[in-house]
C-alpha positions as CSV (number, residue, x, y, z in Angstrom):
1,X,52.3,19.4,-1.8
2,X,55.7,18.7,-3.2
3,X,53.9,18.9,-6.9
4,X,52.9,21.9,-6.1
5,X,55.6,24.0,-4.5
6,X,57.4,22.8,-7.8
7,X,55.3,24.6,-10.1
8,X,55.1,27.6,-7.9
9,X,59.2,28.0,-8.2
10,X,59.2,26.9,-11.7
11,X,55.9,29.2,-13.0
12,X,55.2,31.5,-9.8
13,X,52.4,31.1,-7.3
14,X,49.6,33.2,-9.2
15,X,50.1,30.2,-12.4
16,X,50.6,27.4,-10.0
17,X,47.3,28.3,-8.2
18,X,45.4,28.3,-11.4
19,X,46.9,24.9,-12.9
20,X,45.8,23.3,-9.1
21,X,42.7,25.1,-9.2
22,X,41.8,24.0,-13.2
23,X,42.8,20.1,-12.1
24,X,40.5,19.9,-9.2
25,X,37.5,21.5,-11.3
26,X,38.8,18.7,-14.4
27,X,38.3,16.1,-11.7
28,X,34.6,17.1,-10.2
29,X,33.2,17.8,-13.6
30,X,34.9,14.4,-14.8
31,X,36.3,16.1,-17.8
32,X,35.9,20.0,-17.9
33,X,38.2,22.5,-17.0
34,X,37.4,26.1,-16.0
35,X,38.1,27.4,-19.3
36,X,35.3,24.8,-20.7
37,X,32.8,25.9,-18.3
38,X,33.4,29.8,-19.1
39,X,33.0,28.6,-22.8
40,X,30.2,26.7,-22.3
41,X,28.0,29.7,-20.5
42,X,29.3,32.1,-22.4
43,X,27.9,30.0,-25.6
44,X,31.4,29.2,-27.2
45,X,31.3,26.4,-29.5
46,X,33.4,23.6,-27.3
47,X,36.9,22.1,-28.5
48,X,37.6,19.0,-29.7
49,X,37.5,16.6,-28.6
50,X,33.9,17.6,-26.9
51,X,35.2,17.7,-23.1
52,X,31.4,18.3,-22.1
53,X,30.4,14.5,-23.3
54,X,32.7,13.3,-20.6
55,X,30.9,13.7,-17.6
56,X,28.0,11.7,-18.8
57,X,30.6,8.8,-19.5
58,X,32.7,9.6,-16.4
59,X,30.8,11.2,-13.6
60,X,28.5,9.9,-11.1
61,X,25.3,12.3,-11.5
62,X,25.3,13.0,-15.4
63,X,25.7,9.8,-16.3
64,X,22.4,8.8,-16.0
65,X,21.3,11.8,-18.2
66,X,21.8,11.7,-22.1
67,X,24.8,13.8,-23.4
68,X,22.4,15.3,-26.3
69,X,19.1,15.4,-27.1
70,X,16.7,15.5,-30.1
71,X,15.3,19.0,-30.5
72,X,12.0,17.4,-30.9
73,X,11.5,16.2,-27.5
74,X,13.3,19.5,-26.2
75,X,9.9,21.8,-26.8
76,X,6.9,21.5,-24.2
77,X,5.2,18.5,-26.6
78,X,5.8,15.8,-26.4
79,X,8.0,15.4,-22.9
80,X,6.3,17.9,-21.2
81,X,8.9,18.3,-18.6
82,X,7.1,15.9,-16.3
83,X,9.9,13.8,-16.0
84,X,11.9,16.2,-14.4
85,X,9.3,17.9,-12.7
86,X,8.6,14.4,-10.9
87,X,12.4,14.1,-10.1
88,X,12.9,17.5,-8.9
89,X,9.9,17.4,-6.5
90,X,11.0,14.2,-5.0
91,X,14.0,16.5,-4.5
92,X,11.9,19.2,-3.1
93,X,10.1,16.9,-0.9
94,X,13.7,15.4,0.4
95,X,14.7,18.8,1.5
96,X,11.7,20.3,3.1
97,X,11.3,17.1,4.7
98,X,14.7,17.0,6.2
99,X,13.9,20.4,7.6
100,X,10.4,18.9,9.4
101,X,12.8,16.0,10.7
102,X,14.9,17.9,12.8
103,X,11.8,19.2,14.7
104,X,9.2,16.1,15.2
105,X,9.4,13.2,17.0
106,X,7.8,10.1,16.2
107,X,5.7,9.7,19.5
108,X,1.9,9.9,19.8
109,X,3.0,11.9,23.3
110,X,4.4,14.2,20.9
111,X,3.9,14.1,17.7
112,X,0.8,16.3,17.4
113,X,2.7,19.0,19.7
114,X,5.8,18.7,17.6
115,X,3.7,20.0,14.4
116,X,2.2,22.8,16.5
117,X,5.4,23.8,17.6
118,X,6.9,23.8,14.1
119,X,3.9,25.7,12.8
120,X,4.0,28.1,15.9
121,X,7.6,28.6,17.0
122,X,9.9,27.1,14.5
123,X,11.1,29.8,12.2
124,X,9.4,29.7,8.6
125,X,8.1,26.6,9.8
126,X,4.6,26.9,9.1
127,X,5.9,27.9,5.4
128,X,8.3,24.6,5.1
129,X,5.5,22.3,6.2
130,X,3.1,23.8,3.7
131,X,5.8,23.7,1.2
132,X,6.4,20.0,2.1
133,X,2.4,19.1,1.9
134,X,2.2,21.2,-0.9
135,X,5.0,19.4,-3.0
136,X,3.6,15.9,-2.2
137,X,0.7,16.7,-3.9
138,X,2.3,18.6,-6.7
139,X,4.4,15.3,-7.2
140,X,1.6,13.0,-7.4
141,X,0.0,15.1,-10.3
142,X,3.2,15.4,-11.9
143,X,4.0,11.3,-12.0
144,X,0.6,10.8,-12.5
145,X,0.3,13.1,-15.2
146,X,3.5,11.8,-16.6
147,X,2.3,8.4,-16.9
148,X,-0.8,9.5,-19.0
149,X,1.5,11.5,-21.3
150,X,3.6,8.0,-21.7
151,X,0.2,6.4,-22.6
152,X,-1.2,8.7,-24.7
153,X,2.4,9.1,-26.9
154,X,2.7,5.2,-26.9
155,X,5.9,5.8,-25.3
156,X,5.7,2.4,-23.9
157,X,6.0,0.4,-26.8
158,X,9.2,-2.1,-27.5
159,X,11.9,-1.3,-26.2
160,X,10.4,0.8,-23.5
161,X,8.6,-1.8,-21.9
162,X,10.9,-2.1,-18.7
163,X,11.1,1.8,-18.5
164,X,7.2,1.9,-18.2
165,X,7.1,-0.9,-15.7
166,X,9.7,1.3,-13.3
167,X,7.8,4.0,-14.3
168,X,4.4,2.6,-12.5
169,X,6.8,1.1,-9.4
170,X,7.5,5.2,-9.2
171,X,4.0,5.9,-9.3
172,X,3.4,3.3,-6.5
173,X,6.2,4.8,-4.5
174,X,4.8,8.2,-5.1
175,X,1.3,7.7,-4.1
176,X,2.4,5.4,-0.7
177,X,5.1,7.9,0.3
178,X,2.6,10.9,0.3
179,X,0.0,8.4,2.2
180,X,2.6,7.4,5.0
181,X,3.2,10.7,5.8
182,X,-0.6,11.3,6.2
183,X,-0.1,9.8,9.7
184,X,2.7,12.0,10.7
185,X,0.6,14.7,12.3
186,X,-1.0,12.7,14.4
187,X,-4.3,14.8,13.9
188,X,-7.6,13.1,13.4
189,X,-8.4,12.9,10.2
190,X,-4.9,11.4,9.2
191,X,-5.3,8.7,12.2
192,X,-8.9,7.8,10.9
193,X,-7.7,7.7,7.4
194,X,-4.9,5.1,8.0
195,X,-7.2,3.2,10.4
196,X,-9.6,2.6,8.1
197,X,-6.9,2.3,4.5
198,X,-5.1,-1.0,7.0
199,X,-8.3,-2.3,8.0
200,X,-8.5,-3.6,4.5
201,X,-6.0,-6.1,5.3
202,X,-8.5,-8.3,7.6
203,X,-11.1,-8.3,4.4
204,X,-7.8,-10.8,2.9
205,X,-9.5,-13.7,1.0
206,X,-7.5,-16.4,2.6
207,X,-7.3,-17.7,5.6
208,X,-8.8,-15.1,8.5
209,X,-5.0,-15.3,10.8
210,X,-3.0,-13.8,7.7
211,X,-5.5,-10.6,7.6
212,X,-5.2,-10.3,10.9
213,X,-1.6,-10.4,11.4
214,X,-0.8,-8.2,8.4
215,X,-3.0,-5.5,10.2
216,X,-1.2,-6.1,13.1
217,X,1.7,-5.7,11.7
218,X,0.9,-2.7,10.0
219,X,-1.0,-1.0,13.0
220,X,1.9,-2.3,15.3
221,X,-0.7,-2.7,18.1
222,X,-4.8,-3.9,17.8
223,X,-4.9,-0.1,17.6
224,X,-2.5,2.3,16.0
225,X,-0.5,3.6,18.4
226,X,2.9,4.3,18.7
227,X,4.5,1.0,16.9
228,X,2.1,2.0,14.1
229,X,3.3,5.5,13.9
230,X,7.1,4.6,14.0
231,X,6.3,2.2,11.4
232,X,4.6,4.9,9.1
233,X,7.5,6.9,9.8
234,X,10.4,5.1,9.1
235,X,8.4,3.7,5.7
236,X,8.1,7.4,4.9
237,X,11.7,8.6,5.8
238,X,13.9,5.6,5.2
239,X,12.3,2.9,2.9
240,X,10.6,4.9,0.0
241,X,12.8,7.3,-0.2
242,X,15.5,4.6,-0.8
243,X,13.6,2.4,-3.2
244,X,12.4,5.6,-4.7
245,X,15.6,7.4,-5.4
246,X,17.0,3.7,-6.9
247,X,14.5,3.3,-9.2
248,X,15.1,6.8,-10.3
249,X,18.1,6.1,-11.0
250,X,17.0,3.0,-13.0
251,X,14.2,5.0,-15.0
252,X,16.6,7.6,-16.2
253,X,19.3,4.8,-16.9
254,X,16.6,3.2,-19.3
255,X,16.0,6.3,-20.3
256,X,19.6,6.6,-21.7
257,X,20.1,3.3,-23.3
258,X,16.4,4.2,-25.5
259,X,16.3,7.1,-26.1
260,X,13.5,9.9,-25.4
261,X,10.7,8.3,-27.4
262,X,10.4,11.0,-30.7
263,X,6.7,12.5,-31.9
264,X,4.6,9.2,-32.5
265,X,4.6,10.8,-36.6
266,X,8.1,11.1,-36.4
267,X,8.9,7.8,-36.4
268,X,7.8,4.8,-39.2
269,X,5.4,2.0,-37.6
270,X,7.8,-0.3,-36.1
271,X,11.2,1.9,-36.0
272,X,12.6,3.5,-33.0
273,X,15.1,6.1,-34.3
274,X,15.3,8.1,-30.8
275,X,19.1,7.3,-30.4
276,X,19.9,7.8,-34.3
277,X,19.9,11.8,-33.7
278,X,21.1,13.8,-36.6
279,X,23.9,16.2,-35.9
280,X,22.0,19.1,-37.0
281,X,19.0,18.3,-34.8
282,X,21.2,17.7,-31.6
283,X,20.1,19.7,-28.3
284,X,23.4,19.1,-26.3
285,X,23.1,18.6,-22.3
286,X,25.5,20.8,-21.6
287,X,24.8,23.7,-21.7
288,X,21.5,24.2,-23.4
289,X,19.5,21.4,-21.5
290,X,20.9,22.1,-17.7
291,X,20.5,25.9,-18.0
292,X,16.9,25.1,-19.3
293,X,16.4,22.9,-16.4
294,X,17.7,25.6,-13.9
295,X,15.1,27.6,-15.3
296,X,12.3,25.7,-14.7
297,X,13.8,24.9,-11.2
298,X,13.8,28.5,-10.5
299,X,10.2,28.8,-11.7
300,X,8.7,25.8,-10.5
301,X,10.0,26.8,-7.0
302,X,8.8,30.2,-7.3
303,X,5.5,28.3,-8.1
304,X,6.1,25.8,-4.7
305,X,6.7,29.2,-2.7
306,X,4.0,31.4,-4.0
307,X,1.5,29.0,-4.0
308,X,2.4,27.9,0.0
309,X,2.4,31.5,0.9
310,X,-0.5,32.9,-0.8
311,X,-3.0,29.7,-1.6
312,X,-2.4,26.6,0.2
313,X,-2.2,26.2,3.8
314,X,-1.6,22.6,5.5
315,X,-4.3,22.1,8.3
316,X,-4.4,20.4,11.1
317,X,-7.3,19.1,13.5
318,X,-7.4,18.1,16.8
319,X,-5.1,15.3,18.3
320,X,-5.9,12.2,17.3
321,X,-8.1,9.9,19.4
322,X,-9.4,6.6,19.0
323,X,-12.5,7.0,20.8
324,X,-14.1,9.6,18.8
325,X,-14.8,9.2,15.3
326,X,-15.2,11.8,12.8
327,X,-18.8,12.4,11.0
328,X,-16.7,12.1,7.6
329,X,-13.3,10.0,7.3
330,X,-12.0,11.2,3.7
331,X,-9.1,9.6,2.2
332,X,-6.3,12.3,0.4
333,X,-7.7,13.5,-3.5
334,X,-5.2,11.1,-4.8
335,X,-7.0,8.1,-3.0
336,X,-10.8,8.9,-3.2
337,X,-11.6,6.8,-5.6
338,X,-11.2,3.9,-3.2
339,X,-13.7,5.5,-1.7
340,X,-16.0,6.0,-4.2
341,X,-15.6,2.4,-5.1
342,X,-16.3,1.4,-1.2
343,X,-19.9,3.7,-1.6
344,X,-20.9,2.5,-4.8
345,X,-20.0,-1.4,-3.9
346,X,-21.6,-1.4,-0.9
347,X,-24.5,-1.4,-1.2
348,X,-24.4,-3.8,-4.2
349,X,-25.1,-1.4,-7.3
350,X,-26.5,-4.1,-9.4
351,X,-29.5,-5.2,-6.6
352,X,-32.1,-3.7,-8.8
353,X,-31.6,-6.4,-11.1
354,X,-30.5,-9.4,-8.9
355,X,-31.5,-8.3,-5.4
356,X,-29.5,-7.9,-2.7
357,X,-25.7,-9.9,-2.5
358,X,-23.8,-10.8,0.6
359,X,-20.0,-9.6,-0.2
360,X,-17.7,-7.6,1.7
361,X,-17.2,-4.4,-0.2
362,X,-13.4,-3.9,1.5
363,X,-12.5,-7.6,-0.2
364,X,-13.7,-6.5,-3.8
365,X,-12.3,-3.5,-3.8
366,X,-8.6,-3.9,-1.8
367,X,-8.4,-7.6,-3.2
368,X,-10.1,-7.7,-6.5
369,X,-10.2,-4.7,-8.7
370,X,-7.4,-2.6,-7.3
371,X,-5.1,-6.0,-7.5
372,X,-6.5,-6.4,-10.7
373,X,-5.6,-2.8,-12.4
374,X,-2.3,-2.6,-11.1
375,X,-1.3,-6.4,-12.5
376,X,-3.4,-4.8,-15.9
377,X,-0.8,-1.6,-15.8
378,X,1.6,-3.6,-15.4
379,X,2.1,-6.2,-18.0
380,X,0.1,-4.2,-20.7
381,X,3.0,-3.2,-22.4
382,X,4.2,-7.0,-22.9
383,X,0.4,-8.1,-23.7
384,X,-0.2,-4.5,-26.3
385,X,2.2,-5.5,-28.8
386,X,0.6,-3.4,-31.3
387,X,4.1,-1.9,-33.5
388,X,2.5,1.7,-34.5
389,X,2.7,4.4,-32.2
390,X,0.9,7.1,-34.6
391,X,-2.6,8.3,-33.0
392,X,-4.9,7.2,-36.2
393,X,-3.7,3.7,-35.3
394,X,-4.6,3.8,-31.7
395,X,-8.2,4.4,-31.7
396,X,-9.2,1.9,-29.2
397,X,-6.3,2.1,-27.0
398,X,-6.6,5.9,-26.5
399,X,-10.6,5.5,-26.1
400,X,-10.0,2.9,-23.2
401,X,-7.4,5.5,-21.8
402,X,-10.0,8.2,-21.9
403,X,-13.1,6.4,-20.4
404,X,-10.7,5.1,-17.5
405,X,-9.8,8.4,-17.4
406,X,-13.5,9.8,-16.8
407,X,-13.9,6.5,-14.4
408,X,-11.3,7.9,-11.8
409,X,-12.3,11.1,-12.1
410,X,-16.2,10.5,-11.2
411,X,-14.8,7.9,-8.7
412,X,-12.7,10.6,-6.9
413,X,-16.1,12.5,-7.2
414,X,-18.1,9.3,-5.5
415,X,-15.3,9.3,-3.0
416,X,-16.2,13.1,-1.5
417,X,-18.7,13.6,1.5
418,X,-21.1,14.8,-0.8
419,X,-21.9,11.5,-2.6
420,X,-23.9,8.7,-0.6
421,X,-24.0,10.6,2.5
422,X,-24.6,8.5,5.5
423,X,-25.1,10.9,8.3
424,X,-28.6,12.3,8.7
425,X,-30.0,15.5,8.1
426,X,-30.1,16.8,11.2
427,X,-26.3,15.7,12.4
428,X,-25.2,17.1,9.3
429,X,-27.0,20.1,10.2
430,X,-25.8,20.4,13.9
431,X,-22.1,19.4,13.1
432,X,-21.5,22.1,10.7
433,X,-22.7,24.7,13.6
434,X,-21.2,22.7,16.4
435,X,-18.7,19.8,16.1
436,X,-17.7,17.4,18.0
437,X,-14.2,18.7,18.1
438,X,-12.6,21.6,16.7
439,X,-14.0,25.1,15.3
440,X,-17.5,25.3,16.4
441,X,-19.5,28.3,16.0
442,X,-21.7,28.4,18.7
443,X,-19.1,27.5,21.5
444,X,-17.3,30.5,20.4
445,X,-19.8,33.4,21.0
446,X,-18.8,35.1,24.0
447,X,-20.6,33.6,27.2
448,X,-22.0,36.8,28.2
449,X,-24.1,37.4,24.9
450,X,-26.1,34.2,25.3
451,X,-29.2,35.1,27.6
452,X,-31.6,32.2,28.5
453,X,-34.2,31.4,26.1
454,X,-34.9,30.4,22.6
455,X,-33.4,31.8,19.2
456,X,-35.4,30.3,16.1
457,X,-33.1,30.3,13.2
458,X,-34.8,32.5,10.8
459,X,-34.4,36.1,9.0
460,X,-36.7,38.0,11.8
461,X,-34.7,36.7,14.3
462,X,-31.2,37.2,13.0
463,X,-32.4,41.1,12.2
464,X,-33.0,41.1,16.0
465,X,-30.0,40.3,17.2
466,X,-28.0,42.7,14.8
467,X,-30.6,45.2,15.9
468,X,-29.1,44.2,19.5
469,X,-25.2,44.2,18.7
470,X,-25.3,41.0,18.8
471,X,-23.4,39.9,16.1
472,X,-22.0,36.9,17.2
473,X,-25.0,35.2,17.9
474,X,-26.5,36.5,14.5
475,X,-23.3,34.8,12.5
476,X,-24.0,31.6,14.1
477,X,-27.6,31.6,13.0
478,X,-26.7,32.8,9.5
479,X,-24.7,29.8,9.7
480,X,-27.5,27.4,10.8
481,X,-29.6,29.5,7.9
482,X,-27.6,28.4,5.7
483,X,-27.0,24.9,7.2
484,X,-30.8,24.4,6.3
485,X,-30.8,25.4,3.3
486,X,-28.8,22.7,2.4
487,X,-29.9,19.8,4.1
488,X,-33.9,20.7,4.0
489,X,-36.9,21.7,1.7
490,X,-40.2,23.0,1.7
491,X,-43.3,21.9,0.6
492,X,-44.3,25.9,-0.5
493,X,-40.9,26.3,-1.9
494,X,-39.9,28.8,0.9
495,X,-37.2,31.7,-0.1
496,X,-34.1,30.3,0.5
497,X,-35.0,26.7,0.7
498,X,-34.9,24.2,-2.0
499,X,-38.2,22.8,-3.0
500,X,-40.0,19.3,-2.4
501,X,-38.5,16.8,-4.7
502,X,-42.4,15.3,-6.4
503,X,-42.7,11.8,-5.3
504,X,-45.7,10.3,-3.9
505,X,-45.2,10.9,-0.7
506,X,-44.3,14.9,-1.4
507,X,-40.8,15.0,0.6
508,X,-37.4,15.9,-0.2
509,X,-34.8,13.6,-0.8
510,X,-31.3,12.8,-0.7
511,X,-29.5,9.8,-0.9
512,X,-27.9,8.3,2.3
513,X,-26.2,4.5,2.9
514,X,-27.1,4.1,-1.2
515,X,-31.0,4.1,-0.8
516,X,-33.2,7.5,-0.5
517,X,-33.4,9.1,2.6
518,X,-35.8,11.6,3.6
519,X,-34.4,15.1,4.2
520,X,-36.1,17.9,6.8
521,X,-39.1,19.3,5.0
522,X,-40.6,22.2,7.0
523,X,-38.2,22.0,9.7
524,X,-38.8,24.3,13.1
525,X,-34.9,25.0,13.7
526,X,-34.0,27.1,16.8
527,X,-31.0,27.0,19.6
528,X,-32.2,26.4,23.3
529,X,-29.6,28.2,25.8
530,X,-30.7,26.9,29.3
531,X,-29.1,27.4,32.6
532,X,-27.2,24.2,33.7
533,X,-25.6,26.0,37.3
534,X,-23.8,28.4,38.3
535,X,-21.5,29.8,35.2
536,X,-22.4,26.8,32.7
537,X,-25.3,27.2,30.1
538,X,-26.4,24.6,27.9
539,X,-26.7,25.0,23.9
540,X,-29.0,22.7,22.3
541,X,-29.6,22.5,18.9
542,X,-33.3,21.7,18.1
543,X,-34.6,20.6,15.1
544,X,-37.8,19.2,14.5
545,X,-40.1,18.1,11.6
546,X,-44.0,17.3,11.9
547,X,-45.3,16.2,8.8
548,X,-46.8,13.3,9.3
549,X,-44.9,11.2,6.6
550,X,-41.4,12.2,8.1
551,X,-41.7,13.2,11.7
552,X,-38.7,13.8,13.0
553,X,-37.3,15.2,16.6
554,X,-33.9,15.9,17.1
555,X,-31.9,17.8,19.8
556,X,-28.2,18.0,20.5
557,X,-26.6,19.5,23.6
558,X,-23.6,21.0,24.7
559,X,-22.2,22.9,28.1
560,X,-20.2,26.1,27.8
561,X,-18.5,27.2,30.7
562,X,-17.9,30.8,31.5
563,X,-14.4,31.0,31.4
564,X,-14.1,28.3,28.8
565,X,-11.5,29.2,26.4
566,X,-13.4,29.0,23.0
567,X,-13.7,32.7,21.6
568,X,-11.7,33.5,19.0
569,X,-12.7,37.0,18.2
């Protein structure tokens, strides 16, 4: 203070102020004064010597970011951006996850209550948790497809080896942070997804104790409960993060030492010249490269927000319970093809040719080929020692990379619902019309249109009931309409139903548990409302099948109340 009560006497306050004010800014930007930043946005050339190379020497953030690029890697090919995009949404995802912290508790008595509450009552909180769910999946595509570019460029060729093998630790950290938080909700198809992703750990090839204890310690309980939970939760708010953001900081560190890898033609076979930048091809930081960056930010967050607000909404189902499994347990996109290899392991694929094989599908799968890849990933850049980068040279490098490429993408496919179904027909039929839990289309018509009797789902009788104003009841049976015509055919090839597959026996199929299983053919489909007592009715889905090759008889009953809460119109 006595510094400064000196300049103001010996240059007046207004000078003094600005001298204090140009140190402090000189001392954040590790080098720049206020006259050097005005310069730098105006688009002055800078004065010598550079002050804005500094703060990537000096300063804590920038010097993990080069002080000038190559105008080649500057363009959309060959960088992308995905490098930043990938750090910026694990920013993104830090922020709007912050905001979901201060409102949820990490409690099965509260968990699932917490996320209604942020989605009902919590200002723009429905909006941050799509943003947040949004993001996660944003950033897995964006590391993901960051990765292939690396691959496809030869980016990790000598002396990028260790950058690509930090690279895939991010991709790991990506794809288990966005799984942990799966749990979070506490809703059922996140608690059946987990339960059946740690269950893997008993398939352990050793001894049958170490499976069993690393599922207990992962579940926290025989049973995740509300160890398991806090242990997702602190994994996803405390650990990843932190192993995460270090690892960032090692990546980009790499990044700085090598150099971003030039055009693979750019370059003679065996030379790296990414850090020898000519002066005339120099794109500095500062200012051309952060005010490109802020930008994208501002686009890619227009993106983030759009999209959340227009396109994609975060679901949630009903509270989780342990007692009630759901007809289809599906794994998040980014993990379906671990499901698809579960389905087309088991049953044994190959049992045409060497008849059926005792293994357990989880043990391949968790201990043999996914262990497998990721050691492969890993140490290919050590074992591919190949010195030219150039596209001609890399025939059968870039052909492997494209048929694993098609492999994950019809495994995710194998991974959906809709391959190797294992439910039957007719519960596929009657739990798209009425669920076990959540939306159900049946519950919900009002309790005073159903009369007593019997409503065949066809065209005659859904006419009938708009006819009668009974719209409700004539959705639901468009519904189960529809509903059939998916999961049925008919021998005549009906209007609106698909026809006979021709096989010997002359009935549809569909596969089902990996071997073919007989869909409805002809079906008699109707809905039975009975009267159970006073103010409850039954509805009973009915579905039978009489042809004598595929007789089938299936019925499945529910009891609405009166003054049952379910209608929604």
């Amino acid at each position: 203070m006595a510094t400064l009560f000196d300049e103001i006497r010996e240059i007046g306050v207004k000078q003094a102020l600005i001298a204090k004010a140009d140190d402090v800014v000189e001392r954040m930007t590790a080098g720049m004064n206020i006259n050097d930043i005005r310069g730098m946005l105006r688009g002055d050339e800078p004065r010598r010597p550079n002050p804005r190379l500094r703060p990537h020497a000096d300063s804590f953030w920038l010097h993990i970011r080069p002080s000038f690029y190559h105008a080649e890697v500057t363009h959309i090919y060959p960088t992308f951006r995905l490098g930043w995009l990938s750090t910026f949404m694990f920013i993104w995802e830090t922020i709007t996850g912050i905001f979901l912290m201060i409102f949820y508790t990490p409690s099965p008595d509260i968990a699932f209550e917490n996320m209604w509450e942020i989605m009902s009552n919590v200002p723009l909180g429905q909006l941050m948790r799509d943003m947040h769910r949004f993001g996660a999946e944003v950033m897995v595509l964006a590391v993901a497809l960051h990765m292939l570019r690396t691959y496809i460029t030869g980016s990790y060729k000598k002396p990028r080896q260790f950058t690509w093998l930090t690279g895939m630790l991010l991709l790991v950290f990506t794809l288990v942070l966005s799984f942990s938080g799966y749990l979070l909700p506490w809703d059922q198809l996140a608690y059946w997804a987990v339960t059946v992703a740690v269950s893997a750990a008993e398939s352990h090839p050793g001894p049958a104790f170490i499976g069993k204890n690393v599922n207990l310690l992962l579940r926290g309980a025989p049973v995740i409960g509300a160890g398991g939970l806090l242990r997702f939760y602190l994994l996803h708010v405390l650990l990843l993060p932190l192993l995460t953001g270090i690892f960032i900081f090692v990546h980009y560190y790499k990044v700085v030492i090598h150099g971003h890898s030039l055009p693979p033609g750019r370059e003679a076979i065996g030379e790296d010249t990414a850090k020898r930048v000519p002066k005339d091809e120099r794109v500095y930081f500062l200012p051309d490269i952060m005010t490109s960056e802020m930008m994208w930010t501002a686009l890619t967050t227009l993106f983030l927000v759009g999209g959340s607000v227009f396109f994609y909404h975060a679901v949630i189902e009903s509270h989780a319970d342990s007692l009630v499994t759901p007809l289809h347990v599906v794994a998040p996109w980014y993990l379906s093809w671990s499901q698809g290899w579960l389905k087309w392991i088991f049953p044994n694929p190959f049992s045409a040719f060497f008849g059926p094989l005792e293994f357990d599908s989880k043990k391949v799968v968790a201990f043999g080929i996914i262990p497998v890849l990721a050691v492969a990933f890993f140490v290919m850049p050590y074992v591919e020692v190949a010195r030219s980068r150039r596209y001609a040279d890399r025939r059968w490098g870039l052909s492997v990379g494209m048929a694993f490429i098609t492999f994950m993408l019809m495994s995710n496919w194998m991974g959906s619902p809709e391959f190797l179904v294992q439910a039957t027909s007719e519960l596929e039929v009657s739990q798209r019309l009425m669920p076990q839990e959540g939306h159900s289309i049946l519950l919900e018509v009002p309790y005073d249109e159903w009369e007593v009797g019997t409503y065949i789902a066809d065209e005659a009788t859904i006419n009938a009931m708009v006819a009668q104003g009974n719209y409700h009841i004539a959705e639901a049976l468009e519904t189960y309409v529809k509903a059939l015509e998916d999961w049925s055919c008919t021998k005549t090839g009906h209007h609106g139903m698909a026809d006979c597959i021709e096989i010997t026996t002359d009935v549809g199929l569909r596969y089902s548990n990996g071997v073919k299983d007989e869909v409805l053919v002809d079906p008699y489909a109707a809905i039975v409302i009975k009267e159970d007592q006073k103010n409850v009715r039954t509805i009973t889905i009915d579905i039978r099948v009489e042809d004598e090759n595929d007789p089938r008889d299936f019925q499945y009953t529910r009891y609405r109340h009166e003054e049952a809460a379910y209608e929604i119109y």
